[in-house]
SEVOVO-561717 format. One record per residue (C-alpha): chain; x, y, z; residue number from 0. Coordinates in nm, 3 decimals. Example, Ala and Ser with C-alpha at 12.3 -4.5 7.8 and 13.67 -1.06 7.14 Angstrom:
# residues 2
{'A',{1.230,-0.450,0.780},0};
{'A',{1.367,-0.106,0.714},1};
//
This chain:
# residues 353
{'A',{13.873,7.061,14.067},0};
{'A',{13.757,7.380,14.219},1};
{'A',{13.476,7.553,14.028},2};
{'A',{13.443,7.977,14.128},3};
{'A',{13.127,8.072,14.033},4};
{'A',{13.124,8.423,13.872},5};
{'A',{12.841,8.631,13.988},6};
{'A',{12.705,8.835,13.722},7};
{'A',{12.759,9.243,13.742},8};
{'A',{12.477,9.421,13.922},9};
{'A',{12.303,9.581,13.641},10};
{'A',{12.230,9.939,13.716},11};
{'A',{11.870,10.030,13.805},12};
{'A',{11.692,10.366,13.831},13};
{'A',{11.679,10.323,14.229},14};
{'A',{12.060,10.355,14.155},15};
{'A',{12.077,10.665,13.935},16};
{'A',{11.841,10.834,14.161},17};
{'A',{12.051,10.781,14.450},18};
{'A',{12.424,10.826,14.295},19};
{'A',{12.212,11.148,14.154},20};
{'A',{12.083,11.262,14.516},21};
{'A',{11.737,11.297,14.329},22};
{'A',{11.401,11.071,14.408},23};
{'A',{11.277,10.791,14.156},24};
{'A',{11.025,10.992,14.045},25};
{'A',{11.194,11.287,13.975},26};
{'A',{11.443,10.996,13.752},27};
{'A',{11.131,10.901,13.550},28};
{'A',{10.992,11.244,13.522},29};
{'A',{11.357,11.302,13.307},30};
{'A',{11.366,10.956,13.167},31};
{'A',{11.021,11.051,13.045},32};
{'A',{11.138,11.388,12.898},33};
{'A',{10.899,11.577,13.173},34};
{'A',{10.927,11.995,13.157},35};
{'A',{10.889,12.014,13.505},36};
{'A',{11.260,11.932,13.612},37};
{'A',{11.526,12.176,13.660},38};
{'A',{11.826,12.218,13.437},39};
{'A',{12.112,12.145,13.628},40};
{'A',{11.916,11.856,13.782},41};
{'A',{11.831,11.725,13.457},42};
{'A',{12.175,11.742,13.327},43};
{'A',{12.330,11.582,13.630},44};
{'A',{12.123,11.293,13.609},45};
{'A',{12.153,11.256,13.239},46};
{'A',{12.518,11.229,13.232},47};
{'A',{12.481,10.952,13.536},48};
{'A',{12.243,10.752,13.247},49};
{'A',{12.503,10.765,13.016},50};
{'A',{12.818,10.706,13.259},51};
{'A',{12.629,10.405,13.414},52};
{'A',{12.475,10.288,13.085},53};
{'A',{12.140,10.271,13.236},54};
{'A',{11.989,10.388,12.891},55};
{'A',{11.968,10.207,12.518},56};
{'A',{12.172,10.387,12.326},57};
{'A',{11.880,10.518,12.113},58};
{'A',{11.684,10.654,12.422},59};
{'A',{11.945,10.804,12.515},60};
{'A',{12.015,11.012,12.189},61};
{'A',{11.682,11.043,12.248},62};
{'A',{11.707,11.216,12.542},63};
{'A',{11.981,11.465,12.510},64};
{'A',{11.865,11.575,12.140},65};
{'A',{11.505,11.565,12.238},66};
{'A',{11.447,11.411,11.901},67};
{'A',{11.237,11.051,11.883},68};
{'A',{11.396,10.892,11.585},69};
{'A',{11.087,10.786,11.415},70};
{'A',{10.958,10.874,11.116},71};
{'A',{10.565,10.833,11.064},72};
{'A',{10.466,10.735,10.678},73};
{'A',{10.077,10.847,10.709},74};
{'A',{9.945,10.624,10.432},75};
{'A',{9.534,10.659,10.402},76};
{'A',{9.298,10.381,10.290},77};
{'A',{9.093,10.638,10.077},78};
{'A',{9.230,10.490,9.790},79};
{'A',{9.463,10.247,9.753},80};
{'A',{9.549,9.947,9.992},81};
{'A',{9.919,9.983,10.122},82};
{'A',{10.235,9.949,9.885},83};
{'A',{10.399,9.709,10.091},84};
{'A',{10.745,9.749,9.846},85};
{'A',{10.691,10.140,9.953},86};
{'A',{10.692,10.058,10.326},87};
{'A',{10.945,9.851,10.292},88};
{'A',{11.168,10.056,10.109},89};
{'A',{11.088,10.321,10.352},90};
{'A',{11.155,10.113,10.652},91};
{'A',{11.491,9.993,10.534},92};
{'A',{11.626,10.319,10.476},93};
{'A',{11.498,10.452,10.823},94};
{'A',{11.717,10.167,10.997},95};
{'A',{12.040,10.259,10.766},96};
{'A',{11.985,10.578,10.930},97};
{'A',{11.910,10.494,11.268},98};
{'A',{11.562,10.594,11.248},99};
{'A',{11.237,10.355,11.327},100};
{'A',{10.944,10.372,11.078},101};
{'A',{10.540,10.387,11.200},102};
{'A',{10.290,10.321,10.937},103};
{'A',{9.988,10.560,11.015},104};
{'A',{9.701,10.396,10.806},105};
{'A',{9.383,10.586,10.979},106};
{'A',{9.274,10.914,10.915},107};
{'A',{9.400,11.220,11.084},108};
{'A',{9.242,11.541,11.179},109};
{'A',{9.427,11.846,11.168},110};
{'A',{9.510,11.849,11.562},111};
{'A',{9.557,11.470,11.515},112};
{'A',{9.811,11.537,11.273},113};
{'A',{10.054,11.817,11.416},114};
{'A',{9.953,11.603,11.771},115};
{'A',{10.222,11.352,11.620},116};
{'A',{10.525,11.585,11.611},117};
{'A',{10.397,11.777,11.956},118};
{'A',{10.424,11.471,12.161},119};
{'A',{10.746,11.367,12.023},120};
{'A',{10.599,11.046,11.817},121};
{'A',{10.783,11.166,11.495},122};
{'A',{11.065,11.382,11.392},123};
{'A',{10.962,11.380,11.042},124};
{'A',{10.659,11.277,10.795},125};
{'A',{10.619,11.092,10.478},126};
{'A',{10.288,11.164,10.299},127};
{'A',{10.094,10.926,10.078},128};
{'A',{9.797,10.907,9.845},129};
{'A',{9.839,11.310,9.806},130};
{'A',{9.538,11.525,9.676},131};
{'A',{9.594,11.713,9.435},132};
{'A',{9.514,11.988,9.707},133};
{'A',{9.627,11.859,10.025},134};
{'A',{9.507,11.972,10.352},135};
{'A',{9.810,11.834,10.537},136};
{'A',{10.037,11.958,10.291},137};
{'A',{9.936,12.287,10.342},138};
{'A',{9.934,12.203,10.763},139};
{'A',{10.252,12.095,10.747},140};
{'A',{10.407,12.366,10.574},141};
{'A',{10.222,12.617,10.753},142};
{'A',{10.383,12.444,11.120},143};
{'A',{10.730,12.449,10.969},144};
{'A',{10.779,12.075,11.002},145};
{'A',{10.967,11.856,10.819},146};
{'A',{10.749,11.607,10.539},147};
{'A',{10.799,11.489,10.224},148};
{'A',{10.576,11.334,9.951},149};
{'A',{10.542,11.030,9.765},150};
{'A',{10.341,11.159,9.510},151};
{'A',{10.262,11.538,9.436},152};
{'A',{10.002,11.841,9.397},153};
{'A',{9.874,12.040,9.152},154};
{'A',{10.133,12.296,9.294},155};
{'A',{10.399,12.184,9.399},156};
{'A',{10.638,12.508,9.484},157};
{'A',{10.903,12.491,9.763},158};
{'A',{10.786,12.113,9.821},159};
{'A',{10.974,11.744,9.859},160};
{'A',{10.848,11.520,9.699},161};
{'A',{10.912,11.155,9.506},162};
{'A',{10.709,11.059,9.231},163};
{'A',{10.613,10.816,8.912},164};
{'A',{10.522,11.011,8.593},165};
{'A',{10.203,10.742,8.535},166};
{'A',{10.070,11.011,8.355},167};
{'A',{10.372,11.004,8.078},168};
{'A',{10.342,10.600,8.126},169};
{'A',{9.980,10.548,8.068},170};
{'A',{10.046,10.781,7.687},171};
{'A',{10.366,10.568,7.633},172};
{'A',{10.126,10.230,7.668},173};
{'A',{9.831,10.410,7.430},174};
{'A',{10.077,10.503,7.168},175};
{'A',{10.242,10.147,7.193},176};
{'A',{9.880,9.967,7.161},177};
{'A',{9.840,10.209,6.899},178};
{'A',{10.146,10.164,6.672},179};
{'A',{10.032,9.806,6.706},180};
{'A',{9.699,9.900,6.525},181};
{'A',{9.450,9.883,6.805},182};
{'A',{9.212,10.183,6.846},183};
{'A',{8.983,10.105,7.029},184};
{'A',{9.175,10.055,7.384},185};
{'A',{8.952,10.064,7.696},186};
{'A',{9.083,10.249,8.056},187};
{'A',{9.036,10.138,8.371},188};
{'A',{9.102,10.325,8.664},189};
{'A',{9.001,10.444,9.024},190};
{'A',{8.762,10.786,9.012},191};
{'A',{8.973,11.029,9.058},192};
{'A',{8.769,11.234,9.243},193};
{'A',{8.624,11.039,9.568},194};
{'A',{8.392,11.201,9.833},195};
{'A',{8.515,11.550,9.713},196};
{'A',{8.871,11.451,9.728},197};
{'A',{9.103,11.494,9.425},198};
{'A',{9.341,11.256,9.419},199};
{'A',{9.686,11.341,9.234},200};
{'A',{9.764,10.948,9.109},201};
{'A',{9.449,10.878,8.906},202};
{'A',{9.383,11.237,8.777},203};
{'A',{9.764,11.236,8.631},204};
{'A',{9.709,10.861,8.486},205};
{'A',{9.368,10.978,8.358},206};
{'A',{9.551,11.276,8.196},207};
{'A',{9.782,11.100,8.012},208};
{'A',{9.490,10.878,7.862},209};
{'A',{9.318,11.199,7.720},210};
{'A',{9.609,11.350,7.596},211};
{'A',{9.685,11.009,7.438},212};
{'A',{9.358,10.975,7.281},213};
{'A',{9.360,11.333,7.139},214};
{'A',{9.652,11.279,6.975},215};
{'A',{9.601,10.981,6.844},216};
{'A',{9.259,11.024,6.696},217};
{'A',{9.129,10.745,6.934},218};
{'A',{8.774,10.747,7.132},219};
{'A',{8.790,10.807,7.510},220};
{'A',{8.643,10.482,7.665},221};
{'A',{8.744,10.528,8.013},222};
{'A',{8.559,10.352,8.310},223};
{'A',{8.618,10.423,8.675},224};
{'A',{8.637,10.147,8.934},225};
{'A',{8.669,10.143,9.343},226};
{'A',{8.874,9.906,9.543},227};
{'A',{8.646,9.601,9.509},228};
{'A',{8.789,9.342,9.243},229};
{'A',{8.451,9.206,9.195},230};
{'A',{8.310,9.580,9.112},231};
{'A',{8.655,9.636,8.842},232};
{'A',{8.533,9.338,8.722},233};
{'A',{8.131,9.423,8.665},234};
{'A',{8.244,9.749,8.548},235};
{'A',{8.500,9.580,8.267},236};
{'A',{8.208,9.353,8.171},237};
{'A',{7.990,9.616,8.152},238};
{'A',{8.252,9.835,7.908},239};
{'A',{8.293,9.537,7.663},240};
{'A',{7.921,9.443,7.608},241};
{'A',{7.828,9.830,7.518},242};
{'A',{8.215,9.865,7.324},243};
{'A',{8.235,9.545,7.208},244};
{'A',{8.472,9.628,6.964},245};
{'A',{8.759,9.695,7.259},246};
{'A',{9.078,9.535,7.128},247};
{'A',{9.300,9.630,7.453},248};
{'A',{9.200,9.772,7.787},249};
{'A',{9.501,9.952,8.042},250};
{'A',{9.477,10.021,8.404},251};
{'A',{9.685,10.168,8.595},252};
{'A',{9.666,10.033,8.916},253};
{'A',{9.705,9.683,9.037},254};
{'A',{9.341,9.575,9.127},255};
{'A',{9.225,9.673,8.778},256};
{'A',{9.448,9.382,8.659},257};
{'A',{9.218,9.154,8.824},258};
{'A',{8.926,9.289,8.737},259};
{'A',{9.013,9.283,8.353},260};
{'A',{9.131,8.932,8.376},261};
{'A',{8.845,8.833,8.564},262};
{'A',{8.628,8.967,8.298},263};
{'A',{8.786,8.868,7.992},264};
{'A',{8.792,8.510,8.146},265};
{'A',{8.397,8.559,8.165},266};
{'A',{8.353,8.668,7.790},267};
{'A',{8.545,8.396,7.693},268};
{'A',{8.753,8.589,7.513},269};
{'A',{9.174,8.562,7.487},270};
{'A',{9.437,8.730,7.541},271};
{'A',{9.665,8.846,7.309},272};
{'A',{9.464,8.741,7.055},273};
{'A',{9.144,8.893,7.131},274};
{'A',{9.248,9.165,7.355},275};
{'A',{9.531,9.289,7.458},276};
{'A',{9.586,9.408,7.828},277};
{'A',{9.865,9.667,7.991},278};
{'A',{9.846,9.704,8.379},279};
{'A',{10.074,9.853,8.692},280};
{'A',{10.198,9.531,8.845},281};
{'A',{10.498,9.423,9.056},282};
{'A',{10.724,9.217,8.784},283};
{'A',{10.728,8.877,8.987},284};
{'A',{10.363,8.838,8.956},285};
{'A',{10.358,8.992,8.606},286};
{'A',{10.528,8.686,8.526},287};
{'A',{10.268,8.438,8.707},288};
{'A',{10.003,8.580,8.509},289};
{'A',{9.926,8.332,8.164},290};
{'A',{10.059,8.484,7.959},291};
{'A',{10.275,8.684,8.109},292};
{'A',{10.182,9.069,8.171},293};
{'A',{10.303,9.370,7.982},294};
{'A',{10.317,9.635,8.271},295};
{'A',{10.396,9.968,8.320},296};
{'A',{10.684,9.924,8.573},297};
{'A',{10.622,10.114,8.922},298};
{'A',{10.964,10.142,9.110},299};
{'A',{10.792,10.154,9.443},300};
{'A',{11.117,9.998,9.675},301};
{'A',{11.303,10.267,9.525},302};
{'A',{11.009,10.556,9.586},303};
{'A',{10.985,10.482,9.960},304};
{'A',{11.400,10.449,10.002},305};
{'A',{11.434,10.781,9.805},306};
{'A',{11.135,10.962,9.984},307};
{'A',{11.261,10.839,10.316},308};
{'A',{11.644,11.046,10.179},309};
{'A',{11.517,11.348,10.120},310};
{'A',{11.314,11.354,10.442},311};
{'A',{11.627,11.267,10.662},312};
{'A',{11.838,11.542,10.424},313};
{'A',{11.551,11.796,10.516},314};
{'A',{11.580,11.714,10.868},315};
{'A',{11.928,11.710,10.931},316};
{'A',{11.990,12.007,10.734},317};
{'A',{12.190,11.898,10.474},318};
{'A',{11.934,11.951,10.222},319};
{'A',{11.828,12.338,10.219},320};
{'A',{11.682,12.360,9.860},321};
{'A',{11.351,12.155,9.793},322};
{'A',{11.461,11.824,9.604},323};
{'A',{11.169,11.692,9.373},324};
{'A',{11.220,11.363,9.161},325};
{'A',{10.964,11.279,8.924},326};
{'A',{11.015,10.911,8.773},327};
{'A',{11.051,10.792,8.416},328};
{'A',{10.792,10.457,8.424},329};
{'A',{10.929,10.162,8.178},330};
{'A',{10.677,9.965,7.931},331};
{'A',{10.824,9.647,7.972},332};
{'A',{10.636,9.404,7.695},333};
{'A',{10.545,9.021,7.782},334};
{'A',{10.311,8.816,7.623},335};
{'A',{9.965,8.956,7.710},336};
{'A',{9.995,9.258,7.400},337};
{'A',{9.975,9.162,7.047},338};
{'A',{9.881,9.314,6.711},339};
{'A',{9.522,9.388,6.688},340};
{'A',{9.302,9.077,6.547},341};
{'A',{9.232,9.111,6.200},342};
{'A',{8.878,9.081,6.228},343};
{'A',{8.899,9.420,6.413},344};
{'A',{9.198,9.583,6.185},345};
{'A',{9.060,9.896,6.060},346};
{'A',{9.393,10.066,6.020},347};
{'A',{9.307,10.430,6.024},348};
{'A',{9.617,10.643,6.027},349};
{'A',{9.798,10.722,6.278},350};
{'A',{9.803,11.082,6.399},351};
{'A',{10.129,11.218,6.484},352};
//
């Protein structure tokens, strides 16, 4: 039996393009590199060599001959909240459908730090987190002309993009429910709102919708504010139910007040349903880990990052020419850790309507 052995095709090199081109290797990387300093013609000859040798990825080469990176950043701060993960992911999964790539930015930026990202050709596009209610790189951004959209929003939010969750309208929706089950004296627990001089949009809109509860339904305002420190949220729950100790439910809106309030009422003793009653922000598979089971204000945050990440791509391809806002319904879905208010507590005032 004869064997042939079958040598494998030369694969092209840059040694190769710069000689087919008549150009040196360096003058190949300068382009390859997306360097000013190369003539036109010169640049176009040896960029159609790239493509006719396949030399290039596919996505450097779009690269290349748009002169767009296709990567989105998602600039997501630690100021307040630890990452979304179900955001990110959402996010990233919708970049790839696209043929974008996703960096997560978690550090502060400066102002040259930001607009530094789109200069060098990093991203093409920018999805904002944890917004202020009066965002510096909101206003950046749209001053520069570049493309961004929010997951969140400000306190004015004219000719922006943005994706958001009405907490506000879901933190009322989980007072009035407590309520309507006769409790009325219901505890919040939340981050400060304002942090080192920074307003931030989530917890002043969930805050907001705990006051505007309250007023209407003659209840007492018995908010606390926690940071991101589990074993603080739960000092400062402790703390709330020794000087209230007439607290029949507590909400919080974000997830590391759910540990704090277990963590607490574990502490006291005390148990839930049947002593208090507890509503948090929680993804639903550990909602149902939780004994008993949480009732949660539901926080669609796949869908928030997949939607954001839409609208951005719409923005920059030009198919979307009018801003595009969506501001989410949240859903009070009930499990076992709400319950009527004890009788021991019942004092059954009426309910204001």
């Amino acid at each position: 039996m004869i064997v042939v052995k079958r040598s494998k095709p030369k694969k092209t090199t840059i040694v190769d393009i710069a000689e087919a081109s008549g150009v040196s290797v360096a003058t190949v990387s300068r382009i390859l590199n997306n360097k000013p300093d190369v003539a036109d013609e010169t640049r176009e000859r040896v960029l159609r060599l790239i493509e006719e040798r396949g030399f290039a990825p596919h996505l450097a080469w779009q690269q290349l001959r748009s002169g767009k990176s296709h990567f989105i950043a998602l600039h997501f701060p630690q100021d307040f909240n630890p990452p979304s993960h179900s955001i990110i992911t959402g996010a990233a999964l919708s970049c790839e459908e696209s043929g974008y790539s996703l960096n997560l930015i978690a550090n502060s930026l400066s102002d040259n730090d930001l607009l530094s990202i789109f200069r060098s050709g990093q991203a093409d596009g920018m999805i904002l987190m944890e917004i202020l209610t009066h965002d510096r790189r909101v206003e950046l951004l749209r001053k520069n002309d570049l493309p961004f959209v929010l997951i969140g929003r400000c306190a004015d939010n004219t000719g922006l993009n943005y994706v958001d969750l009405d907490i506000g309208k879901g933190v009322y929706e989980a007072i009035q429910y407590l309520a309507a089950l006769g409790h009325h004296q219901i505890g919040f627990i939340t981050l400060a709102p304002v942090l080192q001089e920074k307003e931030y949009g989530y917890a002043t809109w969930a805050l907001r919708g705990y006051e505007q509860a309250c007023a209407q339904f003659g209840l007492p305002n018995l908010w606390c504010a926690v940071d991101l420190n589990s074993d603080d949220s739960t000092q400062v729950v402790l703390d709330l139910l020794n000087e209230h100790p007439d607290i029949t439910a507590i909400v919080t809106p974000q997830e590391i007040g759910v540990y704090g309030v277990v963590k607490a009422i574990q502490a006291k003793g005390l148990q839930v349903p049947e002593d208090i009653s507890i509503i948090g922000l929680f993804n639903e598979e550990m909602s149902e880990l939780i004994v008993p089971p949480l009732t949660t204000i539901d926080f669609p945050a796949h869908e928030m990052g997949s939607e954001a990440t839409r609208i951005l791509i719409g923005q920059m391809s030009g198919e979307l020419r009018e801003p595009y806002q969506v501001l989410l319904r949240p859903e009070l879905t009930v499990r076992g850790s709400t319950g009527p208010v004890p009788a021991s507590k019942d004092r059954s005032p009426s309910l204001a309507r």
